[in-house]
N, C-alpha and C positions, 0 to 999 in steps of 0.2 A: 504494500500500500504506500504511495508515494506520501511525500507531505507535502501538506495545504501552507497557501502562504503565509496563514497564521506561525504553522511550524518553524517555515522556512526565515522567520525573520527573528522567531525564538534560536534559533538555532545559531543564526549570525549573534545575536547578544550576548553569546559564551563566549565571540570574540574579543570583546572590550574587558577594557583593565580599567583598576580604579584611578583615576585623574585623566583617564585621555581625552583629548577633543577630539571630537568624532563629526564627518559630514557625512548625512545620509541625503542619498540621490534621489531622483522620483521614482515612486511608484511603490512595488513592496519592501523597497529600504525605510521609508519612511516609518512602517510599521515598526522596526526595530525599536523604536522610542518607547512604546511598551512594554517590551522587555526588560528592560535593563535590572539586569539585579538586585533586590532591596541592599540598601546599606552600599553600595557601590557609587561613588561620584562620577559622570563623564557630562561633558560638555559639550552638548550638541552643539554644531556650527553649521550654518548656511552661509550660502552665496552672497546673498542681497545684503547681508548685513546684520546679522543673529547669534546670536554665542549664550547658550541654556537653555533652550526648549525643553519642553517636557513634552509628557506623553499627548494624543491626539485631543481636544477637550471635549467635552461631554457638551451636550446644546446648551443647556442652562450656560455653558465657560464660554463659549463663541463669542471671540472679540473678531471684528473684518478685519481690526488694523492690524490682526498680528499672524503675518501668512508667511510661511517658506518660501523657497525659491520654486518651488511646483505651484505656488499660488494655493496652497490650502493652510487654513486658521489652523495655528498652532497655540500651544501655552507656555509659559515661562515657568522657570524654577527660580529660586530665592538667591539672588544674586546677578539674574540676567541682566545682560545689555542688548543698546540697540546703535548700530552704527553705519559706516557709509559702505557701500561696496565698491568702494578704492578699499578701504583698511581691510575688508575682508578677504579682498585680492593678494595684498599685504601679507596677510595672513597666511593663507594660502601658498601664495608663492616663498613667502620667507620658512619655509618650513615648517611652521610648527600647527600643523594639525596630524596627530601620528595614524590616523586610520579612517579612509572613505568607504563607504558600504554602496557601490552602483549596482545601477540594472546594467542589462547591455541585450544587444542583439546578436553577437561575435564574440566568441574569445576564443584564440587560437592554443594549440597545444604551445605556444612558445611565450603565451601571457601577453600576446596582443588583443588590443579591445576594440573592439565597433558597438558603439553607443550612442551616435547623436543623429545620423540620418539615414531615411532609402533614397538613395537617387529614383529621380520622379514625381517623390512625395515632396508637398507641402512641410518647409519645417522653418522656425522660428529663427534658429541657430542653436550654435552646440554647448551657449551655456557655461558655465564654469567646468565643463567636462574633461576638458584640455589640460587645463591650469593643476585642478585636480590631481590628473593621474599623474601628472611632472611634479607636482609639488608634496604629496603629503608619503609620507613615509612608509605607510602598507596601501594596498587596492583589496578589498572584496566583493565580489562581483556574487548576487544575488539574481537569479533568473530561474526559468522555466527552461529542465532540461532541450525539449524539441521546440521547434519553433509552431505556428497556426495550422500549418500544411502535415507538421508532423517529420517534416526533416529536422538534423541534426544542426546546435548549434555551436556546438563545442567542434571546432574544424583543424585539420593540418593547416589551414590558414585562411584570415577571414578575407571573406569577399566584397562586404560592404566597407564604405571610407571607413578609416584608423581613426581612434580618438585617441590612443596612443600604442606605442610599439615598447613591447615586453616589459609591463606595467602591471598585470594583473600576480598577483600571488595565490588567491585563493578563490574559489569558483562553487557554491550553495547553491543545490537545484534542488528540486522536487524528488528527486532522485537519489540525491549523495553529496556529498561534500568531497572535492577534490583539488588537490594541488598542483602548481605548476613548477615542473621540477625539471632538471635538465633535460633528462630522457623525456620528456612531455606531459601529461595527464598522470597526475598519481592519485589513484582513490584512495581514501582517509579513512569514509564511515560511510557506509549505506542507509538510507532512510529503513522504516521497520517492516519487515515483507518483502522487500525490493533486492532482487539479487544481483550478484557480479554478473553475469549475463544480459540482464535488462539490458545493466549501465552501458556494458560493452554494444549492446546491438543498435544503441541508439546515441549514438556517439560515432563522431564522424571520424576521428582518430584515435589511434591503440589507444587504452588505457594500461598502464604498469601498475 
């Protein structure tokens, strides 16, 4: 039985340690924020300008003025600021955020990422997505093993534009948790029911 994205963002939360600044990406990164360990400190940071969000707010908490870089209301923890996004850029590129949690459409066995567009489609631009994967100290890439059609997304090498080239360390699907190691794809942990076969037949390259 694979796990649901509820899982899959509990699952990322065993990655953070106590004092890191963390940016989570859109979509099921996001959900990460309700995980976080009781008694564990980390400092969520966004793009736009944010350092301490808290978990998603309940209706009664819905403030409009206070939204992520995905444009959805968020809440603050006891100590939060709000700043410009130059300083968050600052931020960002000066190092010191030690762990981003992205989606991606791509990630190749060699820890290249494709995340921000399909040629063809309609897109905004690529966001702090760039800045990101060059600037903060680990990458975890959160996605759904296949893609809509049901192909593979994990590939000998990605086909859609780079958001960055051999950037990613670790890769949470629905499926398993695995590593990007010399040799390419290394599985870590299978979701619960989901065997080494699955992961292999739905995976575009070896898994070791």
């Amino acid at each position: 039985m694979s796990w649901t994205r509820q899982q899959m963002a509990a699952r990322a939360a065993r990655e953070l340690q106590d004092g890191f600044y963390v940016n989570l990406g859109i979509g099921i990164p996001t959900l990460v924020a309700n995980y976080i360990p009781e008694g564990m400190t980390v400092a969520l940071q966004s793009e736009n300008g944010l350092l301490g969000m808290g978990p998603f707010p309940r209706e009664s908490e819905v403030d409009a003025d206070l939204i992520n870089a995905g444009k959805e209301t968020v809440t603050f923890t006891p100590g939060a600021s709000i700043f410009s996004s130059a300083d968050s850029f600052a931020m960002i590129r000066g190092g010191h955020v030690d762990l981003a949690i992205l989606g991606a459409m791509e990630v190749s066995e060699k820890g290249d990422l494709a995340n921000w567009m399909i040629p063809g489609k309609r897109v905004k631009g690529m966001g702090g997505a760039m800045d990101l994967v060059n600037g903060v100290r680990r990458v975890i890439v959160i996605m759904e093993h296949s893609g809509p059609g049901g192909g593979p997304k994990l590939l000998p090498a990605c086909t859609l534009p780079l958001t960055g080239k051999g950037v990613v360390h670790r890769v949470i699907t629905d499926l398993c948790v695995i590593d990007i190691a010399p040799e390419g794809f290394k599985l870590v942990e299978l979701a619960d029911g989901v065997s080494r076969e699955e992961v292999e037949k739905r995976t575009g390259a070896p898994v070791h």
